[in-house]
N, CA, C and O atoms as a Tripos MOL2 file, in Angstrom:
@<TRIPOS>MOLECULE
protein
  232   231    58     0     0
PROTEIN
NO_CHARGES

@<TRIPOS>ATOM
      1 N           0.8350   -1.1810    0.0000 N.3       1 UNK1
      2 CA          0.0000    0.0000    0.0000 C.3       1 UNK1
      3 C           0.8800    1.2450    0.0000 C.2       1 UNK1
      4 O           1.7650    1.2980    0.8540 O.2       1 UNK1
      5 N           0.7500    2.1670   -0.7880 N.am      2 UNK2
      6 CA          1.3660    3.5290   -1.0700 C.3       2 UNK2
      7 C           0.6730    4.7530    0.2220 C.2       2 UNK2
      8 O          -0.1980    4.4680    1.0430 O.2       2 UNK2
      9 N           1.1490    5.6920    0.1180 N.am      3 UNK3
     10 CA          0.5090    6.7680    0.5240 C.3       3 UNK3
     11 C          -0.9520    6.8790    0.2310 C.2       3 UNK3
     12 O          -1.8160    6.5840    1.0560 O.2       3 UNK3
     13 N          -1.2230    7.3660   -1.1160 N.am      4 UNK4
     14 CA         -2.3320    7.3800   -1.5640 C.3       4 UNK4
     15 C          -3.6270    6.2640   -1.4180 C.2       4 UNK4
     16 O          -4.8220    6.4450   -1.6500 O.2       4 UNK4
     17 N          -3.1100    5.3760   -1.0720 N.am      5 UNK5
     18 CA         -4.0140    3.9450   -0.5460 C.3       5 UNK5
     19 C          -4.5220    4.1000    0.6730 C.2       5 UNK5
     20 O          -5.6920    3.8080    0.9210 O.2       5 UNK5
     21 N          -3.6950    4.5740    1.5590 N.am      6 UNK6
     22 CA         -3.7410    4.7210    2.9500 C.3       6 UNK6
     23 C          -4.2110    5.9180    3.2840 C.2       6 UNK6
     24 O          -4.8270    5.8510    4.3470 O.2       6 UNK6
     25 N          -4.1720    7.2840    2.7000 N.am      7 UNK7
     26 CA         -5.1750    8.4460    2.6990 C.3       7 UNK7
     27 C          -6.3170    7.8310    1.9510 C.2       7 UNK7
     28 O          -7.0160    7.3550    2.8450 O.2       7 UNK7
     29 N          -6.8320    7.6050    0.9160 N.am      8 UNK8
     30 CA         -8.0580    6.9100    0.8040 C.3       8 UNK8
     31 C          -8.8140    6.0710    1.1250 C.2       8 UNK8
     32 O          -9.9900    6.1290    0.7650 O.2       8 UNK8
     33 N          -8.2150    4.7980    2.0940 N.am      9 UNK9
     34 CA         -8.9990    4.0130    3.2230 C.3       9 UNK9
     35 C          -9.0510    5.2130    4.3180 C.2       9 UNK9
     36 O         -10.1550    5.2290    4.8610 O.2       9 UNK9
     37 N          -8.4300    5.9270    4.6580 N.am     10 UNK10
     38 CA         -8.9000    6.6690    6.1550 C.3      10 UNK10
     39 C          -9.6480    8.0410    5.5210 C.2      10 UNK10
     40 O         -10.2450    8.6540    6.4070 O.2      10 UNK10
     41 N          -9.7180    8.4640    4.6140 N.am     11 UNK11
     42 CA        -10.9200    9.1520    4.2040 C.3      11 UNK11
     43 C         -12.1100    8.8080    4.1810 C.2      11 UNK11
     44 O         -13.0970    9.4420    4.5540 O.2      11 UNK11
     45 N         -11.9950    7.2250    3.4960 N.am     12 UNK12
     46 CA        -13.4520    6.2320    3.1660 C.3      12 UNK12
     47 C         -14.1580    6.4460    5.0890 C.2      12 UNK12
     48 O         -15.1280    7.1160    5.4440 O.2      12 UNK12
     49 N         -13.3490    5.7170    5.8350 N.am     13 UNK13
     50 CA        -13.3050    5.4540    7.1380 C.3      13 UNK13
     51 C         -13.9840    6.4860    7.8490 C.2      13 UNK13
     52 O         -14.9060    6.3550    8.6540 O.2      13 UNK13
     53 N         -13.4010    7.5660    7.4460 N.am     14 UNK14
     54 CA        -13.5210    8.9660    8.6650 C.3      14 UNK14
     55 C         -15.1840    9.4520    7.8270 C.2      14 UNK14
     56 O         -15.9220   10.0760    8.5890 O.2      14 UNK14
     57 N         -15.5790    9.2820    6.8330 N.am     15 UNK15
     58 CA        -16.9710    9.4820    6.3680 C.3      15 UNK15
     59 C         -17.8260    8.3590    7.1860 C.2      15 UNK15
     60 O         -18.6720    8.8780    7.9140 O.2      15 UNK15
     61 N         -17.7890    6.7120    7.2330 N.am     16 UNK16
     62 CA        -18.3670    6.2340    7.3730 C.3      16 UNK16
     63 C         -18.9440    6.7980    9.0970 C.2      16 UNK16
     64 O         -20.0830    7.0430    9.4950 O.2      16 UNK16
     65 N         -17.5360    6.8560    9.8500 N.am     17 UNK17
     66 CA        -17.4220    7.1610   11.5010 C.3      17 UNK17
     67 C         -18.2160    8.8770   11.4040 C.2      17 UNK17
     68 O         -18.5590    9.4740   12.4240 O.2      17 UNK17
     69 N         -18.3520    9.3160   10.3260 N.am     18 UNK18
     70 CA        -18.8590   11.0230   10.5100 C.3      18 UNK18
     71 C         -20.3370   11.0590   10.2820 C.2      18 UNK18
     72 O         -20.9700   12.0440   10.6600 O.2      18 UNK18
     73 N         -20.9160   10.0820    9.7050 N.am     19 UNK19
     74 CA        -22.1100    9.4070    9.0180 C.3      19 UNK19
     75 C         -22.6050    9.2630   10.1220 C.2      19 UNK19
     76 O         -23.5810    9.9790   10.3440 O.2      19 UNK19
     77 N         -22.0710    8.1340   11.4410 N.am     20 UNK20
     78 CA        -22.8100    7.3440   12.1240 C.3      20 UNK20
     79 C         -22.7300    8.4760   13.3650 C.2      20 UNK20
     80 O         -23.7180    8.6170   14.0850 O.2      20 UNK20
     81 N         -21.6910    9.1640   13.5590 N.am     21 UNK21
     82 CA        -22.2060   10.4580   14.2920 C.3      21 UNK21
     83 C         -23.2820   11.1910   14.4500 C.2      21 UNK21
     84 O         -23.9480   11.3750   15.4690 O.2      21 UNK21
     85 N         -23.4830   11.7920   12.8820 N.am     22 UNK22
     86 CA        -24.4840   12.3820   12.8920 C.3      22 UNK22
     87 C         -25.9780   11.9010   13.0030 C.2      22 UNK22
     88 O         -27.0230   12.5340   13.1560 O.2      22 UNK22
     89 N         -25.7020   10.5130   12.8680 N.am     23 UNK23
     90 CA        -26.6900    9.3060   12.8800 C.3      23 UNK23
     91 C         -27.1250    9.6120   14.2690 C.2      23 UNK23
     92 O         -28.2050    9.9320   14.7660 O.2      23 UNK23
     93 N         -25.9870    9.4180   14.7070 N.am     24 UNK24
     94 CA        -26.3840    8.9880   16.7350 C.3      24 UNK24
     95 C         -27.5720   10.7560   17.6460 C.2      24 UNK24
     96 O         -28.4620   11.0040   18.4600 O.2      24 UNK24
     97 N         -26.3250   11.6100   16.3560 N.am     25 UNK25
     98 CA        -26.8110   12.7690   17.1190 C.3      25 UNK25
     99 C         -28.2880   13.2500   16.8900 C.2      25 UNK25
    100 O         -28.8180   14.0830   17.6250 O.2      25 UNK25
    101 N         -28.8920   12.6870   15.8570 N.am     26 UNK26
    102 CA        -29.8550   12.9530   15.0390 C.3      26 UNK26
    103 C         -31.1120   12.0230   15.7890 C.2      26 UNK26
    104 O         -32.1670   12.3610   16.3260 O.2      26 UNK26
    105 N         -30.5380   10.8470   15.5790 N.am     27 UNK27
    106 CA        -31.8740    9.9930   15.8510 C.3      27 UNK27
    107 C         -31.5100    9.4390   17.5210 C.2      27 UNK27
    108 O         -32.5490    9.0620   18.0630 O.2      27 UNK27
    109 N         -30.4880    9.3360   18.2690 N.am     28 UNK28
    110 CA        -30.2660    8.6920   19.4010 C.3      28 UNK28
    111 C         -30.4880    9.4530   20.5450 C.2      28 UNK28
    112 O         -31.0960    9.0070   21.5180 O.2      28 UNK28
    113 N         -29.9720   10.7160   20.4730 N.am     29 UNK29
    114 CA        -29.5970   11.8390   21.5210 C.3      29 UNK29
    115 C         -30.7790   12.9960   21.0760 C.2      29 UNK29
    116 O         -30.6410   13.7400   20.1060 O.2      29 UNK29
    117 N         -31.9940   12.9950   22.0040 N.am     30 UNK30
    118 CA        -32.7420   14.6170   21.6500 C.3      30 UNK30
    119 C         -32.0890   15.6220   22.6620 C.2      30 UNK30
    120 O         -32.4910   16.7690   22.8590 O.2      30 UNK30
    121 N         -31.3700   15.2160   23.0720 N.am     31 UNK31
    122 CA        -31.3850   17.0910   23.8820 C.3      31 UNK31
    123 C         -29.6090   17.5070   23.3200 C.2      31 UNK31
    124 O         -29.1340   17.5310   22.1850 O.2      31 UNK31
    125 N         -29.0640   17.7520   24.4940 N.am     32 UNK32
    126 CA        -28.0440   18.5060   24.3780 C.3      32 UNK32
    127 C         -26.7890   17.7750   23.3210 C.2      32 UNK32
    128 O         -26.1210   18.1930   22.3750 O.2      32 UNK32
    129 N         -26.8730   16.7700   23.8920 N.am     33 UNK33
    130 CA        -26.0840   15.7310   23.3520 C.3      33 UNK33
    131 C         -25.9940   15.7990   21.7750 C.2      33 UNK33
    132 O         -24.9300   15.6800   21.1660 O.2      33 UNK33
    133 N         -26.8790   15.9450   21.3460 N.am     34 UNK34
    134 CA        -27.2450   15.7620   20.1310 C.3      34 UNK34
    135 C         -26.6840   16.4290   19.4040 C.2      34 UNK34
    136 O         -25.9780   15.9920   18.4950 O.2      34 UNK34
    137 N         -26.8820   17.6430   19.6510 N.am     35 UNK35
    138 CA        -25.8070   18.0960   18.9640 C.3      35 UNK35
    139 C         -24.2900   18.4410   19.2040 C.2      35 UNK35
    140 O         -23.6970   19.3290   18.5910 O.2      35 UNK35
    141 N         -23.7390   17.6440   20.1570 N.am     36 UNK36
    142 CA        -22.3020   17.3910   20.0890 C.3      36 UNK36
    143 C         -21.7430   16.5110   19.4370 C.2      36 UNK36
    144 O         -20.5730   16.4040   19.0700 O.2      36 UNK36
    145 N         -23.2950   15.3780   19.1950 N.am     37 UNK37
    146 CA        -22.4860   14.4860   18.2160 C.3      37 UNK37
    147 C         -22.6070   14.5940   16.5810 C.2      37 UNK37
    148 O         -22.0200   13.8690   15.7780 O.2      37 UNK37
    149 N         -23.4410   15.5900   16.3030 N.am     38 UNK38
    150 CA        -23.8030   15.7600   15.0900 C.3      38 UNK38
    151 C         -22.7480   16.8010   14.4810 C.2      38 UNK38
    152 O         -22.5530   16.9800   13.2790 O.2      38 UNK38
    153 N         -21.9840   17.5790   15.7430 N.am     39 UNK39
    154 CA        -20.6960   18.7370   15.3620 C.3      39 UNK39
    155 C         -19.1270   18.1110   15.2750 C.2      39 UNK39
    156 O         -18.1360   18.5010   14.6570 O.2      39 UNK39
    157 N         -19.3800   16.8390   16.2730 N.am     40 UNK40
    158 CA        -18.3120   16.2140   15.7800 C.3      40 UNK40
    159 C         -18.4870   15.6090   14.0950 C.2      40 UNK40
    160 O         -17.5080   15.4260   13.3720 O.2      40 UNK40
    161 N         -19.4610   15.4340   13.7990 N.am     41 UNK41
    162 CA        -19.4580   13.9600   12.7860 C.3      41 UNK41
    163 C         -19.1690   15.2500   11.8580 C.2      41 UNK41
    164 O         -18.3260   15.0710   10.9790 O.2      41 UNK41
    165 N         -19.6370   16.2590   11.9260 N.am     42 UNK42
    166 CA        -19.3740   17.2330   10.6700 C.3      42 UNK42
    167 C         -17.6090   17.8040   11.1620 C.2      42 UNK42
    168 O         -17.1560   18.6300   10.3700 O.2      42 UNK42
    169 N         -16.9560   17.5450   11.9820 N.am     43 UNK43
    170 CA        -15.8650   17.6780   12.2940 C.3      43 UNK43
    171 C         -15.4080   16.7290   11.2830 C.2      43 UNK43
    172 O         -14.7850   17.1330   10.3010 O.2      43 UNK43
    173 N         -15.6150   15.7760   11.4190 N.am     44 UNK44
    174 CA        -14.5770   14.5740   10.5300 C.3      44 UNK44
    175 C         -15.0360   14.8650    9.2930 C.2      44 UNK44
    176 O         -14.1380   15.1660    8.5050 O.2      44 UNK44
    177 N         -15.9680   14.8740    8.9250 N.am     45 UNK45
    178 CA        -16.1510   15.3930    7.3210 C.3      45 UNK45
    179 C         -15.2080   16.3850    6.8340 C.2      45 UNK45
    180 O         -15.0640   16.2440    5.6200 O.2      45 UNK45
    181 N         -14.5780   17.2380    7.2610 N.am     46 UNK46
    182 CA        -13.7010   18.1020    7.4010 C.3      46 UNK46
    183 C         -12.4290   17.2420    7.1210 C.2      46 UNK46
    184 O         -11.8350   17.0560    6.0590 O.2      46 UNK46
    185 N         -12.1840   16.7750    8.3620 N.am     47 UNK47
    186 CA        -10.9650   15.9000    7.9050 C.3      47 UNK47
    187 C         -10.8690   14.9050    6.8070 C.2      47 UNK47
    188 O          -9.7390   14.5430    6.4830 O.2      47 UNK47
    189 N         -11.5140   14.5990    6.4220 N.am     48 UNK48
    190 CA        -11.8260   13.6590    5.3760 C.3      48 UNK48
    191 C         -11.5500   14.4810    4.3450 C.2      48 UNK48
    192 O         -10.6640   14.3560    3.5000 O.2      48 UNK48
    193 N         -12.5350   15.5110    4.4880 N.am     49 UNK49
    194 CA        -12.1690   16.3300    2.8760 C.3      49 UNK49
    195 C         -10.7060   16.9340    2.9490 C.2      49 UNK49
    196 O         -10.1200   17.3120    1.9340 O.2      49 UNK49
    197 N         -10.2480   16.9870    4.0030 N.am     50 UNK50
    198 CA         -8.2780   17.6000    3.9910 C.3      50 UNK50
    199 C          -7.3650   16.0550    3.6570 C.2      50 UNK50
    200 O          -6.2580   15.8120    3.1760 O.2      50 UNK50
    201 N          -8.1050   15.5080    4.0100 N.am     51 UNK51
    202 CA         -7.4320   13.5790    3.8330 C.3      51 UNK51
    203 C          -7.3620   13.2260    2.0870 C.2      51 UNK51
    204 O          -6.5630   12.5160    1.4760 O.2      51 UNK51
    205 N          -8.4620   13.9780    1.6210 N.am     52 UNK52
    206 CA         -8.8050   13.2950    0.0990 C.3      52 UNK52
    207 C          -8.0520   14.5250   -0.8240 C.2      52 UNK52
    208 O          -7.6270   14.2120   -1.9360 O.2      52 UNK52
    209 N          -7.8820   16.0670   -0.2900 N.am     53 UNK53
    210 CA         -7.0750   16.9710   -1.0540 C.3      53 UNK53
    211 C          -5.6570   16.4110   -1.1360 C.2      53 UNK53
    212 O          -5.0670   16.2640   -2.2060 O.2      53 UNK53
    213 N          -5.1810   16.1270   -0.0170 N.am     54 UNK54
    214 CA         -3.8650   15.5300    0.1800 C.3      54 UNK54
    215 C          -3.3510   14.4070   -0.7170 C.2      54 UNK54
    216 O          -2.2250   14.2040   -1.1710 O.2      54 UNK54
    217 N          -4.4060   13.7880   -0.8310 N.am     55 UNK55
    218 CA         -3.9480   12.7540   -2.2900 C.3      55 UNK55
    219 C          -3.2980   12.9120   -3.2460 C.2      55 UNK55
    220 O          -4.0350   13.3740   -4.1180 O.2      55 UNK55
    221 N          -2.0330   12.7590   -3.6990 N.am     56 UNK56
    222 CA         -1.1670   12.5830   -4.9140 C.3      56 UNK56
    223 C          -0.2390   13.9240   -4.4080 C.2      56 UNK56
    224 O           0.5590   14.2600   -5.2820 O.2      56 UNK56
    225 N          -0.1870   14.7160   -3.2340 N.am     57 UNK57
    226 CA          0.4960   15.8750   -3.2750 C.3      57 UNK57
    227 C           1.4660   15.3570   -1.9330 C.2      57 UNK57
    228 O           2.5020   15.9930   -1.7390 O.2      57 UNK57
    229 N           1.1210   14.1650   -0.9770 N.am     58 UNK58
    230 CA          2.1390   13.7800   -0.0060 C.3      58 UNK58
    231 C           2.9840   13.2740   -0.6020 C.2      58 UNK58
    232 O           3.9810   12.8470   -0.0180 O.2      58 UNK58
@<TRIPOS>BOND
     1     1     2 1
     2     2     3 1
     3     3     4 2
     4     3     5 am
     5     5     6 1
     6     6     7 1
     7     7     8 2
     8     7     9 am
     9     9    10 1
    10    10    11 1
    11    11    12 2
    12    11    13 am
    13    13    14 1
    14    14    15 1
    15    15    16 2
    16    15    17 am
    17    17    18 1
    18    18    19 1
    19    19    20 2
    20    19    21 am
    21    21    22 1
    22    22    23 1
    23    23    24 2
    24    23    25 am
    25    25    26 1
    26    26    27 1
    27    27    28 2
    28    27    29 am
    29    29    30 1
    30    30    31 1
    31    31    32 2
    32    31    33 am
    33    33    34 1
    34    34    35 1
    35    35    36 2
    36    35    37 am
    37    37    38 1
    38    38    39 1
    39    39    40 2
    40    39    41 am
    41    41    42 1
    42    42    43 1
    43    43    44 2
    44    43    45 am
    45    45    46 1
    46    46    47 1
    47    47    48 2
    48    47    49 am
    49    49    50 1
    50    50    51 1
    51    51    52 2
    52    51    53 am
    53    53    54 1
    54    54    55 1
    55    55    56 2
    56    55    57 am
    57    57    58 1
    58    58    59 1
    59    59    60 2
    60    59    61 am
    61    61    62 1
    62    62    63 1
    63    63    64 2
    64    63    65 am
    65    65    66 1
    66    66    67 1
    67    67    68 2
    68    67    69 am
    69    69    70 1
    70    70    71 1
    71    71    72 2
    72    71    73 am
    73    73    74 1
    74    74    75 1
    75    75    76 2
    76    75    77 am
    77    77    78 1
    78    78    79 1
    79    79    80 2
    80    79    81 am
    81    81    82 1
    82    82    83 1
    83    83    84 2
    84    83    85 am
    85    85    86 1
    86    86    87 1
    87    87    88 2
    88    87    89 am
    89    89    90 1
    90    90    91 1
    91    91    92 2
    92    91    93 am
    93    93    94 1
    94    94    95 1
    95    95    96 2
    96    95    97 am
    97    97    98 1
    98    98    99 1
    99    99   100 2
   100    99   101 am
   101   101   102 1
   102   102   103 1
   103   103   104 2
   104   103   105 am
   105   105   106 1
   106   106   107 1
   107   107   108 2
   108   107   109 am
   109   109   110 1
   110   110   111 1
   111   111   112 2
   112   111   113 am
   113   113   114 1
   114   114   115 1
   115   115   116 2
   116   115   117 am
   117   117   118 1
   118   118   119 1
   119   119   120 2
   120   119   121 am
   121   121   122 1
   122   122   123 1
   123   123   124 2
   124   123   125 am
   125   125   126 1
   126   126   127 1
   127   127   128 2
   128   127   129 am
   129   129   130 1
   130   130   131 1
   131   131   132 2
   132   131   133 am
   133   133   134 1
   134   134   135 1
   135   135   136 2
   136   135   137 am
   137   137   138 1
   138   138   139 1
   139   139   140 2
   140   139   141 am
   141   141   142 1
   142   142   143 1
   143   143   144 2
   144   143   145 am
   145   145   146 1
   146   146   147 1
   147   147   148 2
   148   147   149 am
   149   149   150 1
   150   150   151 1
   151   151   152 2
   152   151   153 am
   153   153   154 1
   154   154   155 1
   155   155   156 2
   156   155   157 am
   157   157   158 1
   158   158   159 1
   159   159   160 2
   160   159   161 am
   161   161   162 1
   162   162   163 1
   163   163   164 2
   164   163   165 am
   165   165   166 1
   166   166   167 1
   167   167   168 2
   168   167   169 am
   169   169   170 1
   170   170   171 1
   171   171   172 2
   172   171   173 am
   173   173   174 1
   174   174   175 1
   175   175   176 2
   176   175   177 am
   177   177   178 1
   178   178   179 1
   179   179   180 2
   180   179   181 am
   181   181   182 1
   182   182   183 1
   183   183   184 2
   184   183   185 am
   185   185   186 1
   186   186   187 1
   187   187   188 2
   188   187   189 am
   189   189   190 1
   190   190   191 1
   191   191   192 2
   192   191   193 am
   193   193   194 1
   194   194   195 1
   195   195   196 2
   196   195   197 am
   197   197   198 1
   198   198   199 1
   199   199   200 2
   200   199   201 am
   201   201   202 1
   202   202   203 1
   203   203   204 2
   204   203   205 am
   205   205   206 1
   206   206   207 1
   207   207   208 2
   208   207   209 am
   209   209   210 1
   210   210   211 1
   211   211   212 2
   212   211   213 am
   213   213   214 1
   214   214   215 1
   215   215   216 2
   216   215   217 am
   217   217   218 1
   218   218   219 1
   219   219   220 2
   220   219   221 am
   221   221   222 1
   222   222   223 1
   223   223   224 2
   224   223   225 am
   225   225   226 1
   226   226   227 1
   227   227   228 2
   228   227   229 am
   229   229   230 1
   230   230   231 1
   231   231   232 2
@<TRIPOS>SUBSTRUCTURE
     1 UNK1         2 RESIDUE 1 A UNK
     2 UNK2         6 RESIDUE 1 A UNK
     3 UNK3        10 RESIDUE 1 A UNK
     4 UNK4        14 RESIDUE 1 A UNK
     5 UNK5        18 RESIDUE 1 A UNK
     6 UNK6        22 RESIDUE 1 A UNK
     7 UNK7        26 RESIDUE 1 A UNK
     8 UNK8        30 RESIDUE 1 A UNK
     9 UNK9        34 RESIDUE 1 A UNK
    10 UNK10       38 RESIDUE 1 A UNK
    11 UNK11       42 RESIDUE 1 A UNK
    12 UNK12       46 RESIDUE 1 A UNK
    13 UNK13       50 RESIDUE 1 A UNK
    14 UNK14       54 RESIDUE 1 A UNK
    15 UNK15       58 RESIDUE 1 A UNK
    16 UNK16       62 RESIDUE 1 A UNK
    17 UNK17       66 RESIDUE 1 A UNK
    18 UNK18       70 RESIDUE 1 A UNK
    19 UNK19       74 RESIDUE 1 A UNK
    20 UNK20       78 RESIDUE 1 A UNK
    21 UNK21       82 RESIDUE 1 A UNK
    22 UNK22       86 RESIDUE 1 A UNK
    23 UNK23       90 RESIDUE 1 A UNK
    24 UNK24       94 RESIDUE 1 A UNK
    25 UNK25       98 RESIDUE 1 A UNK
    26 UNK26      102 RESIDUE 1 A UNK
    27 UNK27      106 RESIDUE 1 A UNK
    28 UNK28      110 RESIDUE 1 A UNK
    29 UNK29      114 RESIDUE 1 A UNK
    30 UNK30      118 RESIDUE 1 A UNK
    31 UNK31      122 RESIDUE 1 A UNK
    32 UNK32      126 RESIDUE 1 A UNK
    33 UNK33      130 RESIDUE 1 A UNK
    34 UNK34      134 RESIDUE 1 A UNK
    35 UNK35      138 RESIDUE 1 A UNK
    36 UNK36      142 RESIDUE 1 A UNK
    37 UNK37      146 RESIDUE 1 A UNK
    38 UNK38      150 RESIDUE 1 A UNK
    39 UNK39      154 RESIDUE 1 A UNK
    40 UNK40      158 RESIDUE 1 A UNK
    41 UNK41      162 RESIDUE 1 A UNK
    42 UNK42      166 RESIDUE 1 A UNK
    43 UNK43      170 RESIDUE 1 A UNK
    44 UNK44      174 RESIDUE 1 A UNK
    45 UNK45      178 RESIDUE 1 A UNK
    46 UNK46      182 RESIDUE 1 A UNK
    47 UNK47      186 RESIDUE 1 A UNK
    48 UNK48      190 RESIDUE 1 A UNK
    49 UNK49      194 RESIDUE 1 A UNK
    50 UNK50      198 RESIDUE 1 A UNK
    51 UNK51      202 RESIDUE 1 A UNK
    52 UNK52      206 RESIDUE 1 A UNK
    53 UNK53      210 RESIDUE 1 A UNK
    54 UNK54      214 RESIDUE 1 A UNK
    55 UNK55      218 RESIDUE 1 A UNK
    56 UNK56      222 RESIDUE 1 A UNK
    57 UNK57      226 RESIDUE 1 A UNK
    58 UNK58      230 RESIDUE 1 A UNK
């Protein structure tokens, strides 16, 4: 596995884990909670999208 293999499994990854965040925060947690987990999951979306720019330029 290259660089580029390994930023694109942990991009894939950090969407699926940002998905189920917002999942939890959305449908699991009604009060406060909720939206800490719905600000993280849009946190990693973030990283993900800096994970997938990085491709072919590390």
């Amino acid at each position: 596995m290259n660089k580029n293999t390994v930023l694109s499994w942990a991009t894939i990854i950090m969407i699926f884990v940002g998905l189920a965040l917002i999942a939890l925060g959305a449908f699991r947690y009604d009060d406060v909670a909720g939206w800490g987990f719905a600000s993280v999951g849009i946190g990693f979306f973030a990283i993900a999208w800096v994970f997938n720019a990085l491709k072919g330029r590390v």
